[in-house]
N, C-alpha and C positions, 0 to 999 in steps of 0.2 A: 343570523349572526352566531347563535349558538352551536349551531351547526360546523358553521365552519373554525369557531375556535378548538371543538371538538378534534376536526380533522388534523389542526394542527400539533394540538397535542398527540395525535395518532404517531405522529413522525419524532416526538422526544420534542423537548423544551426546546428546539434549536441551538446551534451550534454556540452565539453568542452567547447566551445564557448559561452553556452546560461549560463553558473556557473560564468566567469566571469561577467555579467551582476549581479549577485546575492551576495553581501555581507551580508552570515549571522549572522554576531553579534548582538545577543538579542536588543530590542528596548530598555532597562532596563540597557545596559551595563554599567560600573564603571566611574566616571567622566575622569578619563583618557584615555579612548578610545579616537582613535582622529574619530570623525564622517565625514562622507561624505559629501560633500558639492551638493544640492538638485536645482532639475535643478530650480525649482519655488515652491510657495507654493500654494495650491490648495484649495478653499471652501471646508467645508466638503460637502455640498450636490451636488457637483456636481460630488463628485466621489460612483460609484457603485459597486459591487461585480460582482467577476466572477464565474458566472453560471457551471463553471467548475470547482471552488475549488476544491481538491481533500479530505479539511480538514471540516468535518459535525458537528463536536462539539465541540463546546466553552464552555470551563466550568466557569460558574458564578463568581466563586470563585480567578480564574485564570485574569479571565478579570477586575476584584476589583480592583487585587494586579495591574495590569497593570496600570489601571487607576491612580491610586493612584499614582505612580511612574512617568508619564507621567505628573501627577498633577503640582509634586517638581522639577522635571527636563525636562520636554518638550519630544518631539521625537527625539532623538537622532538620527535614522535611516531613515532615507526617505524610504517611501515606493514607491512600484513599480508600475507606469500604463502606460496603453497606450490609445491613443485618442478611443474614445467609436464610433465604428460603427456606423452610420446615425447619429448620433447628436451631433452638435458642441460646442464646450465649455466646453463638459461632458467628463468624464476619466473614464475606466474600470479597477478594482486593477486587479491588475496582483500577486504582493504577498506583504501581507503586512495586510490581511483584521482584522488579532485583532489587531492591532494596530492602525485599523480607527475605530472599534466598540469601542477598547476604548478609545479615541478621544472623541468619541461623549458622552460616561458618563465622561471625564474631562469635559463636556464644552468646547472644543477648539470651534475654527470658522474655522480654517485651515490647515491643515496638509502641510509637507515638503514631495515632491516629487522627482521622476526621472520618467523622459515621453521616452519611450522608443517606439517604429515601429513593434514592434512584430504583427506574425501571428497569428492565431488563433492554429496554433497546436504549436508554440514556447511559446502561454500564458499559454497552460496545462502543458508543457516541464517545466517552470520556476515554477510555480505553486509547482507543485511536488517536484521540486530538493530544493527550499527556504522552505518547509514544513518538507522533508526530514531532510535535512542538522542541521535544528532547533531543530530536532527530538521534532516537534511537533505535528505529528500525534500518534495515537494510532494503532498498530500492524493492525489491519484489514485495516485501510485507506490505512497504508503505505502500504501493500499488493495492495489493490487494485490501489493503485499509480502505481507499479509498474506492474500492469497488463496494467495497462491504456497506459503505453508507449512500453510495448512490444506488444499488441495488435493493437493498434491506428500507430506507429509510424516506426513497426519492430526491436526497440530497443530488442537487446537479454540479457539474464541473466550476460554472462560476458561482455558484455560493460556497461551493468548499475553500475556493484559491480566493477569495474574498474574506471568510471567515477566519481562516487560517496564514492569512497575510504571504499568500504564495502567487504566481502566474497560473494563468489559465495553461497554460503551455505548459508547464511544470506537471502540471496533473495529466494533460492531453498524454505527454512523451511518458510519464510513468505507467500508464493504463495501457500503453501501447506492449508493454514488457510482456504482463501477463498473456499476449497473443504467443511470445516463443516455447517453443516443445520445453516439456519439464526439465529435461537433462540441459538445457541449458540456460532455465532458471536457477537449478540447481547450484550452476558454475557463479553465480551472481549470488547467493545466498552466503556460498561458500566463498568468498572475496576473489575465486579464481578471475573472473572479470568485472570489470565497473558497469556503472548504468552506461559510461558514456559509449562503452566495448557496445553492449547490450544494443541499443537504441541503433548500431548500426549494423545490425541482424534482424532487425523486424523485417524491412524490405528485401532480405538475403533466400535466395532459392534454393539452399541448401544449409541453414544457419546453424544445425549440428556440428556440419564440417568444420563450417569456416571458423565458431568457436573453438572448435580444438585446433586446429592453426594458432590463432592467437595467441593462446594459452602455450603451448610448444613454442609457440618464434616470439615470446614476448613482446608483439606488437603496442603501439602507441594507437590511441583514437583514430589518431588519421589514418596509420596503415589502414588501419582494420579497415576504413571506411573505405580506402580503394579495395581490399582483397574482398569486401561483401558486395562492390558495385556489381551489376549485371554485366556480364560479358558479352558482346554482340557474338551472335551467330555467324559460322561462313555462311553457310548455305541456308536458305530458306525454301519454301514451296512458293508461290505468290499469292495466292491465299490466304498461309501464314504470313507473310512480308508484310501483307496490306492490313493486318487485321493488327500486330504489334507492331508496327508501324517504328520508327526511332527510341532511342530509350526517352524513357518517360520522364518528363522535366520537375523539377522540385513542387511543383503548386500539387500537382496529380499524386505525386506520394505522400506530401501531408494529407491531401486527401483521403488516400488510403488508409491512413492511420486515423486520421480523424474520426472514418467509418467504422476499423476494426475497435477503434475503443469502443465507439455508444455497443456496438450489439457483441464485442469478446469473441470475435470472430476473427478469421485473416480475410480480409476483402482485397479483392487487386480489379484494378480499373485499365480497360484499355480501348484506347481511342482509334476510329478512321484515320488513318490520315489525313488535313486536312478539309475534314468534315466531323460535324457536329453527334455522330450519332457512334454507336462504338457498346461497349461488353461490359458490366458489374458483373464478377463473381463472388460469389460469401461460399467460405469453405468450413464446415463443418466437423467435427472426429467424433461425436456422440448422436444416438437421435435423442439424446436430453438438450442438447445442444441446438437441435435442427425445431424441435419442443417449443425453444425458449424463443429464437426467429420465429417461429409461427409467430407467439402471444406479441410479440416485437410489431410484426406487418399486421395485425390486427385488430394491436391498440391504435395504431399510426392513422387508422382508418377512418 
């Protein structure tokens, strides 16, 4: 028994646990909110960012309006730290960091805090679930948030969409993101296209392209979704005919995706015609990657 309570604390105090530590109502909320009452108030330079944000972009514009709100009504919200590793007096945010950046274009000298004892894997735990929960990250962060704690912590898909009051499918179609080429996560980070653009380039055999399409012909979801369908071939070998056989009907591509999320691979499935037996491929672009499939097929074992 002790044993395994051990274990569990290996993985952070769980997700429930570390949500009540995290009140997400906007810093900006309406003067009736009743605010939290903060354990201290903190200089602002003595508090630092966590290296483990899970959120990369602050948008200029975003942090004005902040500011400015912050200006007429203060922080309503305390943010969140904990005592800063080796050095005394200093705080590392835990969540809460637009809201000290903009602090610092109101001019404040102090921000409103709660000083919390968290670990190092509970500050990426909270990190994630108050960025989440704020829905202020964009499609690829929260993807990769939530690789971050199935990866890092063993959290799985339905304890995250459980804990986090979201669909398992929610999490499945976000994780499937991070299988597209960089340059066109990029275009997703950058608002150039939505998750929904996105999510219909996973299956696309040239999904570079087709996102620049997009973006140039100001496509709608649905275009997109017909200009990334596969295109039949004139000519085949018969060979090739028998071996890709029809295009592949919806159950077989959520499959695909289903696959490429657990192992962060592109997996593409193709069936006999007709018959029961047929091809898995897992496509690889690092041997860290090909590293990681190993440890994958070997724990499975």
């Amino acid at each position: 028994m002790a044993e395994k309570r051990e274990m569990r604390r290996g993985l952070g105090r769980g997700l429930s646990a570390l949500m009540s530590d995290v009140d997400v109502r906007p810093a900006e909320a309406e003067a009736d909110t009743t605010p939290r009452t903060p354990d201290r108030m903190i200089p602002i330079e003595k508090l630092f960012p966590n290296k483990d944000q899970p959120r990369r972009t602050f948008t200029p514009d975003q942090l004005n309006e902040l500011a400015e709100s912050i200006r007429v009504k203060g922080i309503i919200q305390p943010i969140i730290v904990r005592p800063r590793p080796g050095s005394e007096g200093e705080f590392e945010i835990v969540a809460g960091e637009r809201r000290w950046r903009a602090a610092q274009m109101a001019q404040l000298h102090e921000v409103p805090a709660l000083v919390r004892e968290f670990d190092d894997i509970e500050v990426l735990e909270v990190a994630i679930i108050e960025n989440i929960q704020r829905a202020d990250l964009n499609s690829i962060e929260e993807a990769a948030g939530y690789k971050q704690l199935m990866n890092r912590f063993g959290h799985t898909q339905e304890k995250i969409a459980e804990a986090l009051g979201k669909s398992r499918s929610h999490i499945a179609n976000l994780l499937r993101l991070l299988n597209l080429p960089e340059s066109v996560q990029t275009m997703v980070v950058e608002g150039q296209l939505t998750a929904g653009h996105a999510r219909t380039l996973v299956t696309a055999e040239n999904p570079e392209e087709v996102a620049k399409e997009i973006v140039r012909r100001r496509l709608s979801v649905r275009q997109a979704e017909q200009l990334a369908k596969p295109q039949p071939q004139k000519e085949q070998s018969p060979s090739r005919t028998s071996l890709a056989g029809s295009e592949k009907d919806a159950d077989t591509r959520a499959l695909e995706g289903d696959l490429s999320a657990a192992v962060g691979m592109k997996v593409a499935i193709q069936n006999q015609p007709g018959q029961e037996n047929g091809k898995l491929t897992i496509s690889y672009r690092t041997f860290e990657e090909l590293d990681k499939l190993c440890a994958i097929l070997s724990a499975a074992r």
